[in-house]
MIPARO-792447 format. One record per residue (C-alpha): x negated, y, z negated. Coordinates in steps of 0.5 Angstrom, whole numbers. Layout:
# MIPARO-792447
<xx: X | yy: Y | zz: Z>
...
***
This chain:
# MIPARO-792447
<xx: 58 | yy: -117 | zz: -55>
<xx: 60 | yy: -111 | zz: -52>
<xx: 54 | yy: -105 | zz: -52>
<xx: 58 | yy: -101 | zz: -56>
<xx: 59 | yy: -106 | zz: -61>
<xx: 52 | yy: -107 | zz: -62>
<xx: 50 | yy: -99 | zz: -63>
<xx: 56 | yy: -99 | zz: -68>
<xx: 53 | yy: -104 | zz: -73>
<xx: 45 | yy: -102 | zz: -71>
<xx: 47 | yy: -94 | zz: -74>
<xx: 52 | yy: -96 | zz: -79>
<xx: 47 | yy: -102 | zz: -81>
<xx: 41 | yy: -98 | zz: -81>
<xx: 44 | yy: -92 | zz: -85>
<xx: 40 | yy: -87 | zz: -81>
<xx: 41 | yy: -85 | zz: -73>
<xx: 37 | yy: -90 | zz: -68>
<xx: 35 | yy: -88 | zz: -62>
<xx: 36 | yy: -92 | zz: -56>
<xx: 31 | yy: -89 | zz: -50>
<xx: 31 | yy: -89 | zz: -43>
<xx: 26 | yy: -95 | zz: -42>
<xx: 33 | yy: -99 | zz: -43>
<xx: 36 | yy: -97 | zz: -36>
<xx: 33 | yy: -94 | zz: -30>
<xx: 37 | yy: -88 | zz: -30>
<xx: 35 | yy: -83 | zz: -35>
<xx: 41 | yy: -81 | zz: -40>
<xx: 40 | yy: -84 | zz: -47>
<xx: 45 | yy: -88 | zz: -50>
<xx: 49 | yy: -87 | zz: -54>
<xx: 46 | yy: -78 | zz: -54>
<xx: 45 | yy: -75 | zz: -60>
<xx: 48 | yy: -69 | zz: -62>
<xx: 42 | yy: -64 | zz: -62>
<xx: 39 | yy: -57 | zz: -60>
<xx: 40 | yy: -55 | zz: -52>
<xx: 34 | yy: -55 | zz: -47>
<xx: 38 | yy: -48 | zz: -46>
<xx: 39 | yy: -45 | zz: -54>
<xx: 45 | yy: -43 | zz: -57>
<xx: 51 | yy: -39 | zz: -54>
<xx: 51 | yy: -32 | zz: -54>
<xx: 57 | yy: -28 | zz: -56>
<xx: 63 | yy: -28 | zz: -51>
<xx: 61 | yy: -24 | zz: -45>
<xx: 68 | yy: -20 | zz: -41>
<xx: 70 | yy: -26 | zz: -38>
<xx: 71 | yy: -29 | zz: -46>
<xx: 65 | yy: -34 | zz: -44>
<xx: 61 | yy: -36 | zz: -49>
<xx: 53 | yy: -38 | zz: -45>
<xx: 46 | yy: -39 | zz: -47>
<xx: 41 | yy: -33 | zz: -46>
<xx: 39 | yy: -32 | zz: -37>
<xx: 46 | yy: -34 | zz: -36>
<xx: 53 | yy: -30 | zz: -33>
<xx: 59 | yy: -31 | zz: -31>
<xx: 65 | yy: -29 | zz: -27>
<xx: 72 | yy: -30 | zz: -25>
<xx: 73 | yy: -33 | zz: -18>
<xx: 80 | yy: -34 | zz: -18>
<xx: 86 | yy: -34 | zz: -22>
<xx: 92 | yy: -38 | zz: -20>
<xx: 99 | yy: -34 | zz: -16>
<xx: 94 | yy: -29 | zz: -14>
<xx: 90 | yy: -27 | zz: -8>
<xx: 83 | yy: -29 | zz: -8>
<xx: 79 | yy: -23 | zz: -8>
<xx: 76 | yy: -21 | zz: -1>
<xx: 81 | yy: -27 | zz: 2>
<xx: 89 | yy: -26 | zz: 4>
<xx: 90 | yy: -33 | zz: 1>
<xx: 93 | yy: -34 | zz: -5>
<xx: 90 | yy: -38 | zz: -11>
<xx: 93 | yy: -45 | zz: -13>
<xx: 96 | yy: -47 | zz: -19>
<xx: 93 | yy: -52 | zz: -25>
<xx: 86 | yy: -52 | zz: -22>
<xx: 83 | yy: -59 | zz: -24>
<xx: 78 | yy: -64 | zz: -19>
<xx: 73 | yy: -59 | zz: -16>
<xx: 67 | yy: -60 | zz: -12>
<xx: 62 | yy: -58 | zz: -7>
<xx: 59 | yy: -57 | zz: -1>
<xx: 54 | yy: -55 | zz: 3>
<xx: 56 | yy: -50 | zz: 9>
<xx: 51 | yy: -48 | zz: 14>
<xx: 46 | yy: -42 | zz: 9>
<xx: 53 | yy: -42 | zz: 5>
<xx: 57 | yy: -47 | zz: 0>
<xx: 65 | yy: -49 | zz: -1>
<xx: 68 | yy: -50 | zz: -7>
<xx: 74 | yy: -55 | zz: -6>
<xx: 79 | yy: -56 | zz: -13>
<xx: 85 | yy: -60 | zz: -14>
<xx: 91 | yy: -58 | zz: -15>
<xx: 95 | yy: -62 | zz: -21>
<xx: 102 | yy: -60 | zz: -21>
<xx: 108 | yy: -63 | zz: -20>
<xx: 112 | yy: -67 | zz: -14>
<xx: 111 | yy: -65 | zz: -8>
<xx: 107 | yy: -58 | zz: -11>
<xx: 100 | yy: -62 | zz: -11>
<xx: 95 | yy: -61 | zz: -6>
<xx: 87 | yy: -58 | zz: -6>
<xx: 85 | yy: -51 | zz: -4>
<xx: 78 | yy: -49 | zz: -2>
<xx: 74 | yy: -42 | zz: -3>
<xx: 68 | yy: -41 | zz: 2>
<xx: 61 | yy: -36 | zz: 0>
<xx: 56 | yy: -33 | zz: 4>
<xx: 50 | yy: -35 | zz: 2>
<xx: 49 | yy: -29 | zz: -2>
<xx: 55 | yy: -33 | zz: -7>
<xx: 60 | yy: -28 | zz: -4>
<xx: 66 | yy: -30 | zz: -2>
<xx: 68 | yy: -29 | zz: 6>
<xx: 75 | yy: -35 | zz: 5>
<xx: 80 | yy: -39 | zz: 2>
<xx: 85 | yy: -43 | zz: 5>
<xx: 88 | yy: -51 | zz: 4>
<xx: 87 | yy: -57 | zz: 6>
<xx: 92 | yy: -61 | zz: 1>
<xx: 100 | yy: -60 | zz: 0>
<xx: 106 | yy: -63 | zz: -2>
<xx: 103 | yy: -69 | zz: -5>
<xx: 103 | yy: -70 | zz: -14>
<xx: 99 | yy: -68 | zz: -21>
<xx: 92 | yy: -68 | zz: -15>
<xx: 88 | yy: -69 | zz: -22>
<xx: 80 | yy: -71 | zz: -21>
<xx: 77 | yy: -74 | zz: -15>
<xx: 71 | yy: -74 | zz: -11>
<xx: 66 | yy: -73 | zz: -5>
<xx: 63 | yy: -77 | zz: 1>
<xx: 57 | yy: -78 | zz: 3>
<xx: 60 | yy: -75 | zz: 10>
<xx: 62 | yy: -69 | zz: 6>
<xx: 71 | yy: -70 | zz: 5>
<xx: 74 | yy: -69 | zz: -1>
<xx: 78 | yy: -75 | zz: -4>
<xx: 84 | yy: -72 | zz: -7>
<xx: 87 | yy: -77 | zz: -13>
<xx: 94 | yy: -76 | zz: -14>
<xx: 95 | yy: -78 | zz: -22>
<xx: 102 | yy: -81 | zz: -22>
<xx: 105 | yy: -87 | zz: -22>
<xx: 104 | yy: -91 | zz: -16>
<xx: 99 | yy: -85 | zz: -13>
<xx: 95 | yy: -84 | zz: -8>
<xx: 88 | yy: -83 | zz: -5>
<xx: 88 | yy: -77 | zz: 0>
<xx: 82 | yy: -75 | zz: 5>
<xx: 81 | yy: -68 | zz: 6>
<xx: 77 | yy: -64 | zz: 10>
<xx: 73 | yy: -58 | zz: 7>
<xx: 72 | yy: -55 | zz: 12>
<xx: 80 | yy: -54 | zz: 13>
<xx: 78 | yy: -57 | zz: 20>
<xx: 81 | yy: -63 | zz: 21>
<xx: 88 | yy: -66 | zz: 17>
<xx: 88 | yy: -70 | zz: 11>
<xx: 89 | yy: -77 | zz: 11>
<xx: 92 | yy: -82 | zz: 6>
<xx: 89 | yy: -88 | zz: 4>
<xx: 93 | yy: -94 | zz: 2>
<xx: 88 | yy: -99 | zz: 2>
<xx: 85 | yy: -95 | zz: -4>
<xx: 91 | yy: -97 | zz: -7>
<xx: 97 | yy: -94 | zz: -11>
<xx: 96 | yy: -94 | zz: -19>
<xx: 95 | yy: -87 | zz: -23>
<xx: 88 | yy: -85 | zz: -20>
<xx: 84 | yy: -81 | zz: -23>
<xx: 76 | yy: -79 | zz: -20>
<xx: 72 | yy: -83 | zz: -15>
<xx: 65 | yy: -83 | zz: -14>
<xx: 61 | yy: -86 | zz: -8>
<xx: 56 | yy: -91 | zz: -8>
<xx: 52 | yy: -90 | zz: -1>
<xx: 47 | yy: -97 | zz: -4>
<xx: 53 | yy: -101 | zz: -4>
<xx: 58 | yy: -98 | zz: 0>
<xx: 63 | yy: -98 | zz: -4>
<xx: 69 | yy: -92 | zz: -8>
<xx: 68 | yy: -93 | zz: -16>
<xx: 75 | yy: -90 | zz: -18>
<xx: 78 | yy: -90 | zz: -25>
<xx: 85 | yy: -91 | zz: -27>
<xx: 88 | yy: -85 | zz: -33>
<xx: 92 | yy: -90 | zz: -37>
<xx: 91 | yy: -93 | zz: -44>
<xx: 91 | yy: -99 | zz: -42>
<xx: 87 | yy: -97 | zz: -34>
<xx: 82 | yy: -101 | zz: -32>
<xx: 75 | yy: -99 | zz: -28>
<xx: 76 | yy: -100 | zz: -19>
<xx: 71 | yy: -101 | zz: -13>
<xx: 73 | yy: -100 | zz: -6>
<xx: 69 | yy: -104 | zz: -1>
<xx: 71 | yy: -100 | zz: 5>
<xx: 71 | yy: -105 | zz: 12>
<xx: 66 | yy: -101 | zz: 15>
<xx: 63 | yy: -95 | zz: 11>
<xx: 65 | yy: -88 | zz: 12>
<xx: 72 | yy: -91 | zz: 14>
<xx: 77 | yy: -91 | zz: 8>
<xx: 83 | yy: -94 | zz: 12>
<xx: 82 | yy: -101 | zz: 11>
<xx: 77 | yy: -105 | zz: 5>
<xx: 79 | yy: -109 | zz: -1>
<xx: 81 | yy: -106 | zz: -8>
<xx: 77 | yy: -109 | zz: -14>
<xx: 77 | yy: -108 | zz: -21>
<xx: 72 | yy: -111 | zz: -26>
<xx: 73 | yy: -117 | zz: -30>
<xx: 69 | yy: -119 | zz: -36>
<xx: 70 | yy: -126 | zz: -38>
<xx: 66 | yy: -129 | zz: -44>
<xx: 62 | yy: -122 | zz: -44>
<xx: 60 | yy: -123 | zz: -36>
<xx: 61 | yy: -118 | zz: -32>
<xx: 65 | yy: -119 | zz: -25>
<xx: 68 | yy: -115 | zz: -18>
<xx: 76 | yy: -119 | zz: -18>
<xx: 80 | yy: -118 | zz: -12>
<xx: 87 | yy: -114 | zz: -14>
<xx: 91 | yy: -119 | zz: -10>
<xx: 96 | yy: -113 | zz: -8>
<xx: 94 | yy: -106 | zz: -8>
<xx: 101 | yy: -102 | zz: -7>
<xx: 102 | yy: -104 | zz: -14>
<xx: 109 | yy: -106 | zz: -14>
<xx: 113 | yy: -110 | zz: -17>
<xx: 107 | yy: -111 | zz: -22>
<xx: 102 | yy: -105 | zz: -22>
<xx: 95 | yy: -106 | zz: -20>
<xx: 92 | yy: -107 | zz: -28>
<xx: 97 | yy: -112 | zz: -29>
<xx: 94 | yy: -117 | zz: -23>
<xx: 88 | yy: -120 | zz: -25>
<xx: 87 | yy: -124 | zz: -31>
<xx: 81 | yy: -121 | zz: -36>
<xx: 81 | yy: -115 | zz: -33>
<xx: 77 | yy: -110 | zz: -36>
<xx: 81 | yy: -105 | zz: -40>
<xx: 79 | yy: -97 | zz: -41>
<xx: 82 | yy: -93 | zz: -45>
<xx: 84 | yy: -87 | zz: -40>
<xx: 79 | yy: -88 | zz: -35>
<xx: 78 | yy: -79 | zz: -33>
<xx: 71 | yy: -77 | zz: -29>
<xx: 66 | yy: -81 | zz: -25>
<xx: 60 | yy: -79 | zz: -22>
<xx: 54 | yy: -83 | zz: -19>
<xx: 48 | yy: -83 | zz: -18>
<xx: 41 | yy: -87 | zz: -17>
<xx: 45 | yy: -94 | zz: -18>
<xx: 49 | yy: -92 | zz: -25>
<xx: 57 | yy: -89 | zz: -24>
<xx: 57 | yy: -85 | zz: -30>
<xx: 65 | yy: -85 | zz: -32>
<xx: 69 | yy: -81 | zz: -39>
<xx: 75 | yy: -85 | zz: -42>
<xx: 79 | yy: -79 | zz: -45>
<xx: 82 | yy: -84 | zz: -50>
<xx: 77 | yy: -85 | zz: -54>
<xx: 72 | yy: -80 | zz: -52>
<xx: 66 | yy: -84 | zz: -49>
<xx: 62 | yy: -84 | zz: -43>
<xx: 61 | yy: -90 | zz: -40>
<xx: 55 | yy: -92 | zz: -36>
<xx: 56 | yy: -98 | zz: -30>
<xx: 49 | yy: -101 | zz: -28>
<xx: 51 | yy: -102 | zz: -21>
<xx: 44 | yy: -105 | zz: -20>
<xx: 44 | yy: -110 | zz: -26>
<xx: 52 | yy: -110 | zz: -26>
<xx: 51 | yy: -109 | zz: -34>
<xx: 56 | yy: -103 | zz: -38>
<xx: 54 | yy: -99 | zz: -43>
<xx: 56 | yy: -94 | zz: -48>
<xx: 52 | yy: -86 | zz: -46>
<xx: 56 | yy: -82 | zz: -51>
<xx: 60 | yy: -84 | zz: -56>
<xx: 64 | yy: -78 | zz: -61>
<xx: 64 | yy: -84 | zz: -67>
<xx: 56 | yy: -85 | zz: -66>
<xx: 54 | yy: -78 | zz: -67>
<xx: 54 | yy: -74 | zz: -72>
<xx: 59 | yy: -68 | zz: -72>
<xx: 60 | yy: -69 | zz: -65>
<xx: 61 | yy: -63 | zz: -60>
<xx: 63 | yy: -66 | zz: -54>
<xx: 71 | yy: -69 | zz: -56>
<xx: 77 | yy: -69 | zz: -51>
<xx: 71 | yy: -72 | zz: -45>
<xx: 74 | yy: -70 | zz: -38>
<xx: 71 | yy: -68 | zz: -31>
<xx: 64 | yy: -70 | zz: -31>
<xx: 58 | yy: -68 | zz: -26>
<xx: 51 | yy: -68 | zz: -27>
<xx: 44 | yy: -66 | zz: -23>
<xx: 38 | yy: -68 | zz: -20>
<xx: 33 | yy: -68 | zz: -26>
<xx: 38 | yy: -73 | zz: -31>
<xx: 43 | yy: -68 | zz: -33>
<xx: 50 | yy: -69 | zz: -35>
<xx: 56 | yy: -64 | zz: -35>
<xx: 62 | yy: -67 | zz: -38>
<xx: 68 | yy: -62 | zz: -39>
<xx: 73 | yy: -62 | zz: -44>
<xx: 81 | yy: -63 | zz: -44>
<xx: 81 | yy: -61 | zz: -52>
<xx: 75 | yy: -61 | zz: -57>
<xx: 74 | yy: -52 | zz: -57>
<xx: 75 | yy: -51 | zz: -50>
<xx: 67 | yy: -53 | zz: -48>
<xx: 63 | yy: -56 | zz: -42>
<xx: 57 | yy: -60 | zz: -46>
<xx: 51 | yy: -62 | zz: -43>
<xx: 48 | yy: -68 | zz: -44>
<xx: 40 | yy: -69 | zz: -42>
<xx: 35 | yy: -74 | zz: -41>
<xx: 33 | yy: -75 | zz: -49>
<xx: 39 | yy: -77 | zz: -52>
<xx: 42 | yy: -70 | zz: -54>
<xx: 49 | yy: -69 | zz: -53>
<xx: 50 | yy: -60 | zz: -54>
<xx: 54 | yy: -55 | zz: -52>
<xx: 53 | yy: -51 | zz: -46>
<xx: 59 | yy: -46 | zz: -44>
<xx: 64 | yy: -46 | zz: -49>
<xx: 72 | yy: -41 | zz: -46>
<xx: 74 | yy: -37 | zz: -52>
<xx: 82 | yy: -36 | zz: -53>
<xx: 84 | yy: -41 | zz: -48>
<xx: 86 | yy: -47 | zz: -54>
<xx: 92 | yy: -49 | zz: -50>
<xx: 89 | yy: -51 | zz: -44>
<xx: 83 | yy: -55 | zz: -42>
<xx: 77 | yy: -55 | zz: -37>
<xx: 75 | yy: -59 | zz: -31>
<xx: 72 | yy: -58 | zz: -24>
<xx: 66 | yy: -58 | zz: -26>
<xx: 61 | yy: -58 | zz: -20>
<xx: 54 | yy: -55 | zz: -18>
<xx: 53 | yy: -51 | zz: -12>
<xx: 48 | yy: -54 | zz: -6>
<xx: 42 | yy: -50 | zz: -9>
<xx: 44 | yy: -52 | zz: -17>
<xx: 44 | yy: -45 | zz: -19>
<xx: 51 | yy: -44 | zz: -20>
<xx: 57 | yy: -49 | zz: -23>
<xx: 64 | yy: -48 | zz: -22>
<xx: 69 | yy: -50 | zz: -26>
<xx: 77 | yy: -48 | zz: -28>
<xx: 80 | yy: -47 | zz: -35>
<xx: 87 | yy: -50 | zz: -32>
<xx: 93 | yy: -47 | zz: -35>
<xx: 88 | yy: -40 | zz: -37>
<xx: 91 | yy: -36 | zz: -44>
<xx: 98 | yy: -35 | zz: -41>
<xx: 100 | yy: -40 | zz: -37>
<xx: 96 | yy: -39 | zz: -31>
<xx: 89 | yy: -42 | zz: -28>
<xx: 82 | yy: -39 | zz: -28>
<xx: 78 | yy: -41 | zz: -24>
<xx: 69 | yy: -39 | zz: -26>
<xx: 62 | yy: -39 | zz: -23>
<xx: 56 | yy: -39 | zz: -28>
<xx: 50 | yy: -38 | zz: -25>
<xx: 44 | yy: -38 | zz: -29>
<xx: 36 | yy: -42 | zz: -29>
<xx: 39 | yy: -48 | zz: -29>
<xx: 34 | yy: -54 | zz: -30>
<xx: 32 | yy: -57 | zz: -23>
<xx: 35 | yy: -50 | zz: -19>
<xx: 32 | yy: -49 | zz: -13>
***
């Protein structure tokens, strides 16, 4: 029986709200959260930027899309999406996607001072397509995903040094996000179709993404199983039509790993998906239809920090990032007001975890803003 299914029938069963703690899985998020008070408070009323925080914390604009990024001579991409960060000597960069159409694509960069100032912006991506989520390497590149029929994994340079490469290998289906598992020495990728499946890379050598073999999750009499995807280029029959039994996932979004989990969002039915790499067991963290007036809807982009805490932001829902903790509660911690029609992604901490970038796409008009949020974030250093 899927996880799922059992938590349903336990809660709808029992009548009450049963708690399922971290004793049954290593990695500390309950499963499925609950909708609870935040470890931050409630939010405050809308600063000047139209964000609403918790008490300790502010906000400010970094970026707006068509404009000069403030202190650089660099003009700012447009649909902001997949972001993260990386350190850069005493400073940071902050890297995003850019999620527009054929051939207008690509992924820029902000660089800070470690003071949080800004001192550059330039690309490191262009003329490629719908570049929506993606992720980082334990060698500090920006995989940069291509959300479209047949699309591609690029690996980009932060640092604006060296080109970017496109990885084949890494197959060609509707990419979504990529997450690395340095244990097992593999590329987690989720797939945004309705009908998606979840994928692992096995480079040939780590670090090296040119060759490997694709893998998507099976399960066969509720056993779960890695299964080679016979051809990668998706044609004439696409990647999640080859393997018999595969998995499926309803809109596979965010993905984010650590200590021996992959945490993935499914916008289709608003989950967040735990794969136990270590036990290759699959589990339900987050469910909307298992709690109570849920907070988190429309899950998207997802991150999280050293001391268990989950961000998941939302494609929809009222514009929130939620926070989701390691004692089964799911709450809001950001919420963008006036910005309905747009969505928020990128979400990404700084090296030290006291500031979190993160985009509103399409803004209150049409164009992309791009934030920082810096306050006492749990486990900052």
């Amino acid at each position: 029986m899927e996880r799922r299914t059992f938590l349903r029938t336990a809660v709808v069963g029992a009548g009450t709200s049963v708690a399922f703690g971290f004793t049954l899985w290593p990695e500390a998020v309950g499963y499925p959260a609950r909708t609870g008070p935040s470890p931050y408070g409630a939010l405050q009323a809308a600063d000047a930027n139209g964000v609403l925080l918790p008490k300790g914390f502010t906000s400010r604009v970094i970026a707006r899309s068509g404009r000069v990024v403030p202190g650089t001579g660099f003009t700012w991409h447009g649909a902001p999406d997949g972001g993260a960060c990386f350190a850069d000597g005493t400073g940071w960069i902050y890297v995003s996607n850019a999620e527009l159409g054929t051939g207008a694509g690509g992924a820029s960069a902000i660089r800070f001072s470690a003071t949080g100032a800004v001192t550059g912006a330039y690309g490191i991506l262009s003329g490629t397509t719908r570049n929506c989520a993606g992720g980082a390497t334990p060698w500090r590149t920006w995989l940069s995903c291509e959300e479209t029929d047949r699309g591609y994994v690029f690996e980009t340079d932060p640092f604006g040094v060296e080109p970017a490469v496109r990885h084949d290998a890494m197959g060609r289906f509707t990419h979504e996000a990529a997450a690395c598992d340095p244990d097992r020495r593999v590329v987690y990728l989720t797939e945004d179709e309705t009908n998606g499946g979840f994928y692992r890379f096995v480079p040939t050598t780590w670090g090296d993404l040119s060759s490997g073999t694709l893998q998507v999750l099976r399960e066969t009499g509720g056993a779960l199983s890695w299964a080679t995807v016979p051809d990668p280029d998706g044609s004439p029959t696409r990647t999640r039509r080859q393997v018999a039994g595969m998995k499926v996932f309803n809109g596979g979004e965010g993905c984010y790993y650590r200590n021996g989990t992959c945490f993935f969002t499914t916008k289709g039915d608003n989950r967040v998906w735990a794969y136990n790499a270590v036990d290759n067991t699959i589990a339900v963290a987050y469910d909307d239809n298992l709690t109570g007036t849920p907070p988190l809807t429309g899950v998207d982009n997802i991150t999280g920090t050293p001391v268990g805490d989950l961000y998941v932001a939302e494609d929809g829902g009222n514009m929130e990032i939620c926070v989701i903790t390691p004692d089964d509660v799911v709450a809001p911690f950001a919420r963008v007001a006036g910005q309905g029609s747009s969505e928020l992604c990128g979400v990404a901490f700084n090296p030290a975890g006291d500031r979190l970038y993160f985009s509103s796409q399409r803004g209150s008009s049409g164009g992309g803003i791009t934030y920082e949020v810096t306050g006492p974030f749990r486990g900052s250093r």
